[in-house]
N, C-alpha and C positions, 0 to 999 in steps of 0.2 A: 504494500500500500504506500502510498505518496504522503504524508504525513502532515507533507509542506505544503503541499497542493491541497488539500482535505482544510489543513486550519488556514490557511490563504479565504479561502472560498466561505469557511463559516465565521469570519469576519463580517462579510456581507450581510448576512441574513441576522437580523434584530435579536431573536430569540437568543444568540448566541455571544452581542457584543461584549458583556462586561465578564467573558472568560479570560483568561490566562491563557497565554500559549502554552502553557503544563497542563491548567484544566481543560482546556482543547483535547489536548493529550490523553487525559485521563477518561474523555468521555468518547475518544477513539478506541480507546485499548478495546475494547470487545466487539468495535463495530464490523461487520460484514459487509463485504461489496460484492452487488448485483450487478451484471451485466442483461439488462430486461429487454426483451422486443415490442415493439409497440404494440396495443392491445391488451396486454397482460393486466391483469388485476393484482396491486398490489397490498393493498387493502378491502374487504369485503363490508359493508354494512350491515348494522346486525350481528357482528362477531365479535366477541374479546376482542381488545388490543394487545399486542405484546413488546409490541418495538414501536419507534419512528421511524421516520428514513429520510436524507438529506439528497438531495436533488443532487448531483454531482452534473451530470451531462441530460439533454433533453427536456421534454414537457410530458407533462400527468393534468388529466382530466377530471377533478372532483366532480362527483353526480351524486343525488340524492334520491332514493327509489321513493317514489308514487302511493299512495294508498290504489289498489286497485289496480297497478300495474304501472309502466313506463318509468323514466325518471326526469329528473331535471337537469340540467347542467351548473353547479356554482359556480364553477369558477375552474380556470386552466393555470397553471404554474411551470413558471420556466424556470431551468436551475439559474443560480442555485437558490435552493428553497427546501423547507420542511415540512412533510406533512404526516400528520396522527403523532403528532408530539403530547397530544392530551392522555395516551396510553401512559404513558410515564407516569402520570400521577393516578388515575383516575382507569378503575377495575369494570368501568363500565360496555358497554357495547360501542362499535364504530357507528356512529350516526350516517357515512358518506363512506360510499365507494370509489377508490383510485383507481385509477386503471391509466399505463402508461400511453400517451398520444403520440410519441414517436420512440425511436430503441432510444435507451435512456438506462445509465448508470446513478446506482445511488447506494448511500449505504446504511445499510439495517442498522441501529441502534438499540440494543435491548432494553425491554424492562429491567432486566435485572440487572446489566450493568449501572442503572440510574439506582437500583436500590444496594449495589455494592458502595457504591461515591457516599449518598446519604447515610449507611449505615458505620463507614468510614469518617462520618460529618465533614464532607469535603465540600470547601467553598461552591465550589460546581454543580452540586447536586440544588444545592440552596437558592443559588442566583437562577437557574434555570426556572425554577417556581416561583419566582417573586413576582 
């Protein structure tokens, strides 16, 4: 993995300015990286969450399923960007289904690595929830 490349990129993205380049670090150590094709469902609605995942290369389609069928479109995200960062805290179901809109790299972030940082009581796990 690019490391340099990875905390370069979540610079950008809000949810992640007031880390450290250690806490960067630290909330990479357990991350996985996807090589996805486009269409692919990366998140399901209506499922657990388990991870995030950080937009490296490409675009993801947020949709919302329908009562009754169909869905809606929210919204489109081009990297870099984060989406179902709410799993992290929050044991609930995914409200929105991803699904990748072109081949698109990104990388998985676990629940559990967020719950090793905070159980750790590392700065990073804190600032991410504030």
């Amino acid at each position: 993995m690019d490391l340099k490349l990875y905390r370069s990129l979540m610079q950008k993205i809000p949810l992640f300015e007031e880390l450290s380049q250690e806490e960067m670090g630290q909330l990479l150590e357990g991350a996985k990286l996807m090589r996805v094709r486009a269409g692919v469902t990366v998140i399901k609605a209506g499922v657990a969450g388990t991870a995030m995942y950080m937009l490296i290369e490409g675009r993801v389609r947020i949709e919302r399923p329908l009562p009754g069928g169909g869905v809606t479109v929210l919204a489109e995200a081009d990297a870099p960007s984060v989406v179902g960062e709410m799993a992290l805290i929050d044991d609930g179901e995914r409200t929105a289904t991803v699904t990748t809109a072109t081949d698109s790299v990104l990388l998985q972030i676990r629940k559990e690595t967020f719950n090793a940082l905070r159980e750790q009581r590392s700065p990073a796990a804190y600032k991410l929830i504030r």
